[in-house]
N, CA, C and O of each residue as an XYZ file, in Angstrom:
572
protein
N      70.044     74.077     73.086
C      69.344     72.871     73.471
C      70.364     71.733     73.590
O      71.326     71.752     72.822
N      70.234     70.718     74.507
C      70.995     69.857     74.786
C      70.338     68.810     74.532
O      69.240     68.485     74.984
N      71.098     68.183     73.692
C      70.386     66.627     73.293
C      70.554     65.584     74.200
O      71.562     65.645     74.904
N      69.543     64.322     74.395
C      69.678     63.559     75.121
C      70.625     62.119     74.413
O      71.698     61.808     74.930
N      70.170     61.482     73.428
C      71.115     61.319     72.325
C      70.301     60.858     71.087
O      69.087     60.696     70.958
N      71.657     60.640     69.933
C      71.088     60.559     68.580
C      72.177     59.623     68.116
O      73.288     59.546     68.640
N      71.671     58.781     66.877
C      72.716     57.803     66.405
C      73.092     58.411     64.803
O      72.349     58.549     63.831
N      74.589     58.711     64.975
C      74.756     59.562     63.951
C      76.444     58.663     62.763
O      77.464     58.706     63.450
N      76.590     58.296     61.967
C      77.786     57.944     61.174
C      78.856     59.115     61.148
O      78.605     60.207     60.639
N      80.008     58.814     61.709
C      81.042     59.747     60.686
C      81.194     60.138     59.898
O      81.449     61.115     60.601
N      81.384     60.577     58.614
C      81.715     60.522     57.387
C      82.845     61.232     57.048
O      83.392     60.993     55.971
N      83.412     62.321     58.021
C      84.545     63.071     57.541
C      85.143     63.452     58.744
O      84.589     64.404     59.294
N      86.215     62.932     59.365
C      87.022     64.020     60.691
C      88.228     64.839     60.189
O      89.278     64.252     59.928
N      88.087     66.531     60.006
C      89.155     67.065     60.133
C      89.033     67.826     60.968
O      88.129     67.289     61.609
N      89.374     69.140     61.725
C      88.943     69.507     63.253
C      87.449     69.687     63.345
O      86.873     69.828     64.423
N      87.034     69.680     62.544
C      85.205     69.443     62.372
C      85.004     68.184     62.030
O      85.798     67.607     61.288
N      83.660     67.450     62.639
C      83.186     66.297     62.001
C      82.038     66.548     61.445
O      81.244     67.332     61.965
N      81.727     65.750     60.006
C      80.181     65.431     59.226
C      79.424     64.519     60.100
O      80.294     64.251     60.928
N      78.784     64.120     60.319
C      77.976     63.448     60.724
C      76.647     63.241     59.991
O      76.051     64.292     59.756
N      76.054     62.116     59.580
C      75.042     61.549     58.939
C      73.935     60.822     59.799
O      74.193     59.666     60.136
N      72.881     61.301     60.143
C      71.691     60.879     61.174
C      71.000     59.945     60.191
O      70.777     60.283     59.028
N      70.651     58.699     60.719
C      69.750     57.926     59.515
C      67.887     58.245     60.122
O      66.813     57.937     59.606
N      68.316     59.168     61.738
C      66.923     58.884     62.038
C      66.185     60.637     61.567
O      65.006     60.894     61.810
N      66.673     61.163     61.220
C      66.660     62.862     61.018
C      66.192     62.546     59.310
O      65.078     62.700     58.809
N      67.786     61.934     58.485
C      67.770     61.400     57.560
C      68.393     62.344     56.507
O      68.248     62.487     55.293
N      69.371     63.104     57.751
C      70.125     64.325     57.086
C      71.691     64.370     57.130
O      72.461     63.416     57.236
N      71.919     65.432     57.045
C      73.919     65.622     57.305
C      73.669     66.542     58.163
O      72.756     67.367     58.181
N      74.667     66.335     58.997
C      74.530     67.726     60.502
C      75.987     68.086     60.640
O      76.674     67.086     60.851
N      76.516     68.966     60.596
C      77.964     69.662     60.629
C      78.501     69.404     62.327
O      77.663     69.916     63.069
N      79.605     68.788     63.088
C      79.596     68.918     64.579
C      80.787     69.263     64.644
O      81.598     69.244     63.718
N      80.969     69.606     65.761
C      82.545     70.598     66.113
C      82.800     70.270     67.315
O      82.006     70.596     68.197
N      83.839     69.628     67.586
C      84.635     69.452     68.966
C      85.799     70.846     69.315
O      86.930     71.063     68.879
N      85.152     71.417     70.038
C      86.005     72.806     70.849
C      87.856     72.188     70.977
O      88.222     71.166     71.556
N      88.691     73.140     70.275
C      89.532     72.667     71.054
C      90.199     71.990     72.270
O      91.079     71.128     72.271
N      89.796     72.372     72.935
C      90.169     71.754     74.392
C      89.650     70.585     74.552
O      89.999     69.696     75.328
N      88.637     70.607     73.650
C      88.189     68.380     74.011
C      88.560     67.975     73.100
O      87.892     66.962     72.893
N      89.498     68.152     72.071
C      89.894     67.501     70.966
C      90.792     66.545     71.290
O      90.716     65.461     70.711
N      91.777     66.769     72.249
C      92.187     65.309     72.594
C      91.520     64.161     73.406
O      92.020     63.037     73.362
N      90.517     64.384     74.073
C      89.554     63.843     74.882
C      88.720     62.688     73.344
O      88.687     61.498     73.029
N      88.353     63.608     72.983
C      87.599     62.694     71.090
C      87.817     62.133     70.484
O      87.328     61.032     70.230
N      89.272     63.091     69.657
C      89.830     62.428     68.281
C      90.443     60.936     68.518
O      90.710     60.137     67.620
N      90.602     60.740     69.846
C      91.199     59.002     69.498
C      89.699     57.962     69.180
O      89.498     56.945     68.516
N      89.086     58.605     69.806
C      87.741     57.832     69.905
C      86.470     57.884     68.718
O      85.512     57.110     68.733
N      86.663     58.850     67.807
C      85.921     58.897     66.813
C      86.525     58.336     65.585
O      87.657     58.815     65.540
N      86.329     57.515     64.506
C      86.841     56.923     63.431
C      86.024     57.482     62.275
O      84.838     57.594     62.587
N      86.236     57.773     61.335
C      85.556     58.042     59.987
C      84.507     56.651     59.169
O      85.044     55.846     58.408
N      83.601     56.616     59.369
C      82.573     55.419     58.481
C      82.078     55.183     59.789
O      80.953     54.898     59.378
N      81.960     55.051     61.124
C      81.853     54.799     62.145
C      80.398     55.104     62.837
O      79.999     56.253     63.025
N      79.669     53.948     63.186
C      78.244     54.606     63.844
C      78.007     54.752     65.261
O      78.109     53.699     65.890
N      77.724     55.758     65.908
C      78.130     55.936     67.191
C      76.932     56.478     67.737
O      76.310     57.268     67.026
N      76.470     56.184     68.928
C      75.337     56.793     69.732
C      75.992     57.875     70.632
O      76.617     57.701     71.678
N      75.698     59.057     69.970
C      76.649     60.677     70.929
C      75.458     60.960     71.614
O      74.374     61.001     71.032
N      75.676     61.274     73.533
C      74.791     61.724     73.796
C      75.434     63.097     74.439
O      76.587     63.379     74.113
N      74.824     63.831     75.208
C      74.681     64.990     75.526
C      75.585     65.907     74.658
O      76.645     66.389     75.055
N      74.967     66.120     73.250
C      75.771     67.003     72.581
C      74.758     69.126     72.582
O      73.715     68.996     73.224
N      74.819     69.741     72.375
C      74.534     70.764     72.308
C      74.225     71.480     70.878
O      75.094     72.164     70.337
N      72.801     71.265     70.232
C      72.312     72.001     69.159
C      72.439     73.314     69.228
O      71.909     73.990     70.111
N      73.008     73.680     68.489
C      72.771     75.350     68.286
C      72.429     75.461     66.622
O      72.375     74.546     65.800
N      72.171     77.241     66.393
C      71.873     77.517     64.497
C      73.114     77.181     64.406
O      73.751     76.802     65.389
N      73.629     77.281     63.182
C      74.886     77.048     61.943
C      75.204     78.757     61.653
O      74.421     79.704     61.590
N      76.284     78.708     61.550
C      76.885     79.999     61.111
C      76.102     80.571     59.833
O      75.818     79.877     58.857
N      75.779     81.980     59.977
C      75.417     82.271     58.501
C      76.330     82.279     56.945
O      75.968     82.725     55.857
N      77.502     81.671     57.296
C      78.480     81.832     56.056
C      79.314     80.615     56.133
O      79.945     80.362     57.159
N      79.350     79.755     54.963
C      80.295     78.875     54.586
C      79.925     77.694     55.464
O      80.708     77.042     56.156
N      78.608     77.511     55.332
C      77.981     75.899     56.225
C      78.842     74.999     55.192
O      78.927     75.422     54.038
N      79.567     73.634     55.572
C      79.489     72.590     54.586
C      78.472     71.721     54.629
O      78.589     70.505     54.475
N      77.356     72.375     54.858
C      75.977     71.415     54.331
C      74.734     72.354     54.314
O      74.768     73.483     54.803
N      73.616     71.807     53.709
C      72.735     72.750     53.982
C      71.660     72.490     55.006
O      70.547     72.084     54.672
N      71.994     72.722     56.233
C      71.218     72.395     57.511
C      71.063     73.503     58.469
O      72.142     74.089     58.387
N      70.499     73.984     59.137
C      70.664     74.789     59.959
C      71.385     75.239     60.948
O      71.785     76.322     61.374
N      71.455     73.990     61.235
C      71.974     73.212     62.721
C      73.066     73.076     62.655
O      73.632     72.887     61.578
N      73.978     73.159     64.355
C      75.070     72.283     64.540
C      75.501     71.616     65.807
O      75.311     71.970     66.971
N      75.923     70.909     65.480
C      76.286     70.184     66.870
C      77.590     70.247     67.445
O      78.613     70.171     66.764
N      77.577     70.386     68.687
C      78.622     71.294     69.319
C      78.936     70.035     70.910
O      78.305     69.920     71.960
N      80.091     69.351     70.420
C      80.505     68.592     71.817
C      80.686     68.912     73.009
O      80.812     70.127     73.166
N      80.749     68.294     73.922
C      80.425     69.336     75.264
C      81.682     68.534     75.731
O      82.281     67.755     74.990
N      82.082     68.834     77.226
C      82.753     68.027     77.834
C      82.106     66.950     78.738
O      82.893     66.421     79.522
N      81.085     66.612     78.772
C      79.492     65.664     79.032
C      79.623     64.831     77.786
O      79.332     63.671     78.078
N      79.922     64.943     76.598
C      79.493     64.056     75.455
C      80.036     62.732     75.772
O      81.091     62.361     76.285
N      79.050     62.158     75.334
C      79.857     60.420     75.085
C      79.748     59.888     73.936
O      79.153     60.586     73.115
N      80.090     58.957     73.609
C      79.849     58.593     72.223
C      80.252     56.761     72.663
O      81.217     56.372     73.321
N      79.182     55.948     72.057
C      79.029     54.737     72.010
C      79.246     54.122     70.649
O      78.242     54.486     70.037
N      80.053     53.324     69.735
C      80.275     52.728     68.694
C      79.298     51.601     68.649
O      79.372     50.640     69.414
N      78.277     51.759     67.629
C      77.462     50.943     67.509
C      77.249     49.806     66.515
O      77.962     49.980     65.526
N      76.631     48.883     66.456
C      77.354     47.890     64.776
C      76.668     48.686     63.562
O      75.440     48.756     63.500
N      77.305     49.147     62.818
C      77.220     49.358     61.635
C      75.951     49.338     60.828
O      75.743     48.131     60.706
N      74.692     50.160     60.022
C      73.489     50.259     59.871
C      73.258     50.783     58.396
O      73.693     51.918     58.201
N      72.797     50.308     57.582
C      72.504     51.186     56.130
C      71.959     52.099     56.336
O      72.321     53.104     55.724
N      70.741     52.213     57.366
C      69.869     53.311     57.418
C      70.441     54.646     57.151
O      70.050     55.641     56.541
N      71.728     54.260     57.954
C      72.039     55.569     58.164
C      73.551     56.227     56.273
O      74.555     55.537     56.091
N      73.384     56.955     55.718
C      74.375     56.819     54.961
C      75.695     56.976     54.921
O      75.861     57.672     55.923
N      76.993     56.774     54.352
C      78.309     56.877     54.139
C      78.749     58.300     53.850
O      79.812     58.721     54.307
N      78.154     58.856     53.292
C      78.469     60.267     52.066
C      77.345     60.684     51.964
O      76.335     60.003     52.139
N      77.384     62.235     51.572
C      76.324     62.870     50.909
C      76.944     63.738     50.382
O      78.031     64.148     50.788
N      75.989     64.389     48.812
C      76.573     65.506     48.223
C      75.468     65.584     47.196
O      74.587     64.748     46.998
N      75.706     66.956     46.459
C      74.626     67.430     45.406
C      75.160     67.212     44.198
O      76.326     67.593     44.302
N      74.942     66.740     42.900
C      75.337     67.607     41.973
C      74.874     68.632     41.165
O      73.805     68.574     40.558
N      75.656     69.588     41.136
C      75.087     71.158     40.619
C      75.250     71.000     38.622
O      76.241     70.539     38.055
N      74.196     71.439     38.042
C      74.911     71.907     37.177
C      75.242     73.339     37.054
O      74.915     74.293     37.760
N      76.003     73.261     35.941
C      76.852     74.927     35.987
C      75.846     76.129     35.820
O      76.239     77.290     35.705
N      74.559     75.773     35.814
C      73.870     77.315     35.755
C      73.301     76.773     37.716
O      72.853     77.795     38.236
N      73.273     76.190     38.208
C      73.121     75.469     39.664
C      74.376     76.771     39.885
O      74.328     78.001     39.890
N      74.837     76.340     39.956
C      76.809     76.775     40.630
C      76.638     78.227     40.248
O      76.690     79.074     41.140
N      76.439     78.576     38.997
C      76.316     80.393     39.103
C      75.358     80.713     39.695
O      75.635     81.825     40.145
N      74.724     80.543     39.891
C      73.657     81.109     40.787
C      74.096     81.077     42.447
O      73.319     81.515     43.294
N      75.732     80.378     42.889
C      76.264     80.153     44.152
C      77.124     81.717     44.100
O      77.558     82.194     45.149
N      77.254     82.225     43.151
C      78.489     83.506     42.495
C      77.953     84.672     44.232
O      77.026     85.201     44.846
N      79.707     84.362     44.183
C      78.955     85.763     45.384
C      77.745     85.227     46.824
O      77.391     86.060     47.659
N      77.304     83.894     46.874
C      76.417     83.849     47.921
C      77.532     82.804     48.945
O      78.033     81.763     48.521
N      77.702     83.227     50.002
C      78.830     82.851     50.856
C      77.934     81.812     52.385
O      78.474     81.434     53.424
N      76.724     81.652     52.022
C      75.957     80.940     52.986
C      76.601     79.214     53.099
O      76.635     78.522     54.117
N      77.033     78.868     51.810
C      77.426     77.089     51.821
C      78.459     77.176     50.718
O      78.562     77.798     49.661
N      79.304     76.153     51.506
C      80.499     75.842     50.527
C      79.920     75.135     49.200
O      78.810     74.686     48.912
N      80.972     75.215     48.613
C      80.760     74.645     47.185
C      82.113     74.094     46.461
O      83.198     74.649     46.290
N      81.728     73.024     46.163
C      83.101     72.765     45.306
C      82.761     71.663     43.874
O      81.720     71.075     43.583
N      83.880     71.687     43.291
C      84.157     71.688     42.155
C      84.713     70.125     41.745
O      85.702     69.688     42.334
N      84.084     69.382     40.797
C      84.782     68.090     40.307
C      85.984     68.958     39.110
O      85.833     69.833     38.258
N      87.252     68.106     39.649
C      87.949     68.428     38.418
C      89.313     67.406     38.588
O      89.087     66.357     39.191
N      90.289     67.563     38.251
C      91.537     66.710     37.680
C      92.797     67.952     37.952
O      93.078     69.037     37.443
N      93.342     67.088     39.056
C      94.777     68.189     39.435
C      95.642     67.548     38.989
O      95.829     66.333     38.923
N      96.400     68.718     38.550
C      97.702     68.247     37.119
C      99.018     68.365     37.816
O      99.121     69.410     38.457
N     100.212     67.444     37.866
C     101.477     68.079     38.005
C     101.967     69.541     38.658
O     101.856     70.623     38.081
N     102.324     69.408     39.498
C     103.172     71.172     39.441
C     104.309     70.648     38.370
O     104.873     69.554     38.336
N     104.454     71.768     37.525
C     105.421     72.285     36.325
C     106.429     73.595     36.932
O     106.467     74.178     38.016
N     106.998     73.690     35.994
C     108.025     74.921     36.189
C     107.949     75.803     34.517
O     108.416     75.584     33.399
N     107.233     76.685     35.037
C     107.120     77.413     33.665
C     107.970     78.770     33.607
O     108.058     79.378     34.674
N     108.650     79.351     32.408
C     108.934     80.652     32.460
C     108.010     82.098     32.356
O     107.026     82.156     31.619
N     108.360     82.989     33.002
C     107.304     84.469     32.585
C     108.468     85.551     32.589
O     109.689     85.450     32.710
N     107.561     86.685     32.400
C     108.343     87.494     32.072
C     109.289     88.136     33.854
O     110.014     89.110     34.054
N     108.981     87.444     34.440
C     109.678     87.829     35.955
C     110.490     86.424     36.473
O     110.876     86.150     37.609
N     110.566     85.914     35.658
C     111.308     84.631     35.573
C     110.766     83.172     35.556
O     109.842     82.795     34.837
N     111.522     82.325     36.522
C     110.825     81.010     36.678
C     110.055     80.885     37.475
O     110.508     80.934     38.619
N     108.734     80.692     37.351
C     107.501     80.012     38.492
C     106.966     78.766     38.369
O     107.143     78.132     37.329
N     106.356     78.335     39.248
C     105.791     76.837     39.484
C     103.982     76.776     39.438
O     103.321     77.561     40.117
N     103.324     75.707     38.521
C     101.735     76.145     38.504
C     101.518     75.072     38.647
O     102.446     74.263     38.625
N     100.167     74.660     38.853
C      99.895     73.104     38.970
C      98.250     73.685     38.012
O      97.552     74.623     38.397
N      97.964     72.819     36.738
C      97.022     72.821     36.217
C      95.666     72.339     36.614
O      95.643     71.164     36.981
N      94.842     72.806     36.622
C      93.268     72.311     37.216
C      92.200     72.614     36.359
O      91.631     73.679     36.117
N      92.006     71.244     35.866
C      91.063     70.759     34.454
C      89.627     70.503     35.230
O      89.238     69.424     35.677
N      88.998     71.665     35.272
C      86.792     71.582     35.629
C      86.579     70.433     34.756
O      87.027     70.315     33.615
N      85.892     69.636     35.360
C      85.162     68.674     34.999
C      83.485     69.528     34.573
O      82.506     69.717     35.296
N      83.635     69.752     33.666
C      82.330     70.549     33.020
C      81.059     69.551     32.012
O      81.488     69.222     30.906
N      79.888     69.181     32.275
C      79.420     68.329     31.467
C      78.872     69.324     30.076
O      78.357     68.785     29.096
């Protein structure tokens, strides 16, 4: 299905963008195809509210969504995108917090990412029995 358009926030560009709909009132995962990635990436900013039109809905992969939506949105070489002034409606961020019997119950289910609050430590140089190696400590933030 091809959308006519929707007003959606940035929230994250790495070769995938998050996107935050204030009118849905969800997170929608979108993906610019290689080949239009230079056509985009100058033009999309992170916190940014933009009216994208002719983008292309399709389902979401069955494994490793970073959100829990169905959907994704898929840039076309038709897309446009309009920078619009800035709106609360729509939000900055989204995220869950799990507690740890939440999170085991993720053990083994590969449908949505998941990650972890914690505290990254130094890389060190420690000895073993095969000589010198390098570790960097990672303290779970566990309540």
């Amino acid at each position: 299905m091809v959308s006519k358009s929707l007003s959606a926030r940035v929230t994250r560009v790495w070769n995938a963008i998050l996107l935050g709909s204030g009118i849905i009132g969800t997170m929608m995962h979108g993906v610019i195809n290689k080949v239009y990635m230079e056509k985009f990436k100058p033009l999309i900013e992170e916190g940014n509210v933009y009216i994208i039109a002719n983008v292309r809905v399709t389902p979401a992969a069955q494994k490793y969504r970073p959100m829990e939506n169905d959907k994704i949105l898929n840039f076309l070489l038709t897309t446009t995108l309009k920078m619009i002034k800035d709106t609360e409606d729509i939000l900055m961020c989204s995220f869950k917090v799990f507690t740890t019997d939440m999170l085991s119950k993720r053990i083994n289910v590969d449908m949505y990412l998941s990650g972890v609050a914690a505290h990254i430590g130094q890389v060190e140089e420690i000895r073993t029995n095969f000589g010198l190696t390098k570790i960097r400590d990672i303290v779970l933030l566990i309540e």
